[in-house]
C-alpha positions in Angstrom: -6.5 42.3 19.0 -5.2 40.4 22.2 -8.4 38.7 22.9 -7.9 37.1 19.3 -7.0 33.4 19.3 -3.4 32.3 17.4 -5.3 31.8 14.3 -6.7 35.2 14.2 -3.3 36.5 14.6 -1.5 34.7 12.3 -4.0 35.6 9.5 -3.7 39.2 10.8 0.4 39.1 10.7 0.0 37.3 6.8 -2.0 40.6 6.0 0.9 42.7 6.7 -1.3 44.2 9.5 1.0 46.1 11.8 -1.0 45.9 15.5 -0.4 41.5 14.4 3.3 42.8 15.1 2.8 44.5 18.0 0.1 41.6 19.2 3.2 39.1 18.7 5.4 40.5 20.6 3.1 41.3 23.5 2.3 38.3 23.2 5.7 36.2 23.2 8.4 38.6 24.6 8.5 37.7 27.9 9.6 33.4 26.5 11.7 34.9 23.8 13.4 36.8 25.7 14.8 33.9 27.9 15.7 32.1 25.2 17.7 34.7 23.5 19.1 35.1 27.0 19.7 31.5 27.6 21.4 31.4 23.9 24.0 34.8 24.5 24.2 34.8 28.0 24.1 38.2 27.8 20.9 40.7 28.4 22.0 43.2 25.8 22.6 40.9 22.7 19.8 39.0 24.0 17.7 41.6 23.6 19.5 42.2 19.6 18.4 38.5 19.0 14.8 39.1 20.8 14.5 42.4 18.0 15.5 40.4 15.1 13.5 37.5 15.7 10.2 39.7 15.9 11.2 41.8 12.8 12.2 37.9 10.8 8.8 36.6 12.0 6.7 39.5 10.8 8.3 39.6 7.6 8.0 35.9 7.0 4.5 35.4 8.3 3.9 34.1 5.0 6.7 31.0 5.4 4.8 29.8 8.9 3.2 26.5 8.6 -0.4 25.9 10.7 1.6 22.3 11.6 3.0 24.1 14.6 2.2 26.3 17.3 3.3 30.0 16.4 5.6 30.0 19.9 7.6 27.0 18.0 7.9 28.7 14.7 9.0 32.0 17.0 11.8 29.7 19.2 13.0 28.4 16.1 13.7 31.2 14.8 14.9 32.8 18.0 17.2 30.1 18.2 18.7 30.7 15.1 19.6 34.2 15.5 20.9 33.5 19.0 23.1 31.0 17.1 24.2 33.2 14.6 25.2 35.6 17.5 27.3 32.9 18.7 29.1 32.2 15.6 30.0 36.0 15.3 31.4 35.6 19.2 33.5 33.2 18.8 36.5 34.9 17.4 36.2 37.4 19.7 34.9 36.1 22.9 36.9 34.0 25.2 35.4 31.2 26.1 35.2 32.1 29.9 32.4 33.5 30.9 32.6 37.0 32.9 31.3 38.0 36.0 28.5 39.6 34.4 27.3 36.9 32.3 27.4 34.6 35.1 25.3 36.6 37.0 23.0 37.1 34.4 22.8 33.4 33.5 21.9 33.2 37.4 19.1 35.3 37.0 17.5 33.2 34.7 17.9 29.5 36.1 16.3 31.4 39.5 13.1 30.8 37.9 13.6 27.3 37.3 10.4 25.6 37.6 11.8 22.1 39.6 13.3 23.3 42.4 10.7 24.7 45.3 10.8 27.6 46.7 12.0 26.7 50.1 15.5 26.7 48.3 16.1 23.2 49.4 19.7 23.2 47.9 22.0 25.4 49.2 23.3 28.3 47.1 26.9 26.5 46.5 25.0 23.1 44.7 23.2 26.3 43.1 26.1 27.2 41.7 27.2 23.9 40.8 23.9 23.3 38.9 24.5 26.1 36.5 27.9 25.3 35.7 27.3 21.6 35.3 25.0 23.2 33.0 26.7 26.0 30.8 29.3 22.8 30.6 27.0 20.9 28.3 27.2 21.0 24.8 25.4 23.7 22.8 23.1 20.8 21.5 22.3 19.1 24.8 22.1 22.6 26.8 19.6 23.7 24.2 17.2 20.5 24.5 17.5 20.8 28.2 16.6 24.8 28.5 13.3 24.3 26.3 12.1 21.4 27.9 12.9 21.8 31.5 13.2 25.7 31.5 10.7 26.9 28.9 8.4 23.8 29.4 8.0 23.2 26.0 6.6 19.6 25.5 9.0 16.8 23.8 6.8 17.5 20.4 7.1 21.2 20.7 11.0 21.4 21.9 11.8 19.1 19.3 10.2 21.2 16.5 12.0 24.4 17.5 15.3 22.6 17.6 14.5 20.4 14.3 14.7 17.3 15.3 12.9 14.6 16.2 10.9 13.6 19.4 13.7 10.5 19.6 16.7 12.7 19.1 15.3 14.9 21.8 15.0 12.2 24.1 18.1 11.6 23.8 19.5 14.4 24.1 17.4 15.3 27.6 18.7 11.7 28.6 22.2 12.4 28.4 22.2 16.2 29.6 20.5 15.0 33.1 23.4 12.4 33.2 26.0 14.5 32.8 23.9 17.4 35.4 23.5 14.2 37.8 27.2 13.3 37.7 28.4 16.9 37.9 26.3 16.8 41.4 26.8 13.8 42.4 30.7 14.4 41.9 30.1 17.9 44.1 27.9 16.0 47.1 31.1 13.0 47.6 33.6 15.8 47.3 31.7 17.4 50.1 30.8 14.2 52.1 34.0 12.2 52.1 32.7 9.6 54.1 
C-alpha cells in the first residue's frame, strides 16, 4: 500500500480498509506528532491527541473533501484535539510551564528549519527564542509553528487553521514582530552601548 499515491489511499480509507489506517499513520505520524507536541507541550498527551486524531480520521474518511491535501485535513483535525486538550488543562494546569515541558518544547524548536547548523546564536538567544515564542497567543503561535515549523505553505497552513490566506498573513506578520522585539529587547539588554 505505501507505494500508493494520496488518492489511492483516501479511496482505500473511504472503504473502511484497515491497512488505509495503518498506511495513514505511517504515513503522517512523524508531522502529527509535532503538532500535537507543539499544541500540549507535553510528549505524553501529545501522543493521546496524535491517537485520537488517527482513530477521528479513519472513522471520518467519508467527511474529507479532495479540495485539500489529506496532511491538511489530518492538521486540522490534529489541531483540534490538541485544543480540546487544552481546554480540559486549563482548570487544572497552571499556566507556568515545568521543567519538563520546557525541555520538551526545546526538543522540538531544535529542528527548526531557519537557523543553520553552525548554531550561529548562542544557546541563551536560544532560549530567548522559545519563550518569545510560547509567549504569543495561541492564535499567532499556531500560524507561526505550521508555517515556519511544519513548512506548510500560506494555502495549506491557512486551511488547517480555517482561515484565510489574508488572516494568516497576518497573523505570521505580527508573531515575527512580537519574536523580533522579544530579541531585539534581549540583544540591547545585553549590549548596553
Amino acid at each position: 500500500m505505501s507505494a500508493k499515491s494520496e488518492t489511492d489511499l483516501v479511496q482505500a480509507l473511504r472503504a473502511g480498509d484497515q491497512s488505509a489506517c495503518d498506511e495513514l499513520v505511517r504515513r503522517y505520524y512523524d508531522t502529527v506528532y509535532r503538532v500535537a507536541l507543539h499544541l500540549t507541550g507535553q510528549p505524553d498527551a501529545a501522543e493521546d491527541v496524535l491517537q485520537e486524531t488517527f482513530i477521528s480520521a479513519c472513522q471520518a474518511a467519508q467527511s474529507f473533501r479532495n479540495d485539500a491535501r489529506l496532511s491538511t485535513w489530518l492538521y486540522r483535525i490534529a489541531r483540534n484535539r490538541g485544543l480540546q486538550w487544552q481546554r480540559s488543562q486549563r482548570e487544572t494546569v497552571p499556566l507556568e510551564t515545568d521543567e519538563d515541558d520546557e525541555q520538551a518544547f526545546n526538543s522540538v524548536i531544535a529542528d527548526m528549519r531557519h537557523i543553520p547548523d553552525q548554531a550561529l546564536l548562542s544557546q541563551e538567544l536560544f532560549d530567548v527564542v522559545d519563550r518569545a515564542i510560547l509567549a504569543l497567543p495561541e492564535t499567532l503561535r499556531q500560524a507561526f509553528l505550521l508555517r515556519e515549523f511544519e513548512g506548510l505553505s500560506t494555502k495549506e497552513a491557512a486551511e488547517a487553521l480555517g482561515i484565510s490566506q489574508s488572516a494568516l498573513k497576518v497573523r505570521l506578520h505580527r508573531a515575527r514582530q512580537q519574536i523580533q522585539e522579544t530579541v531585539r529587547r534581549y540583544l540591547e539588554e545585553a549590549d548596553p552601548s
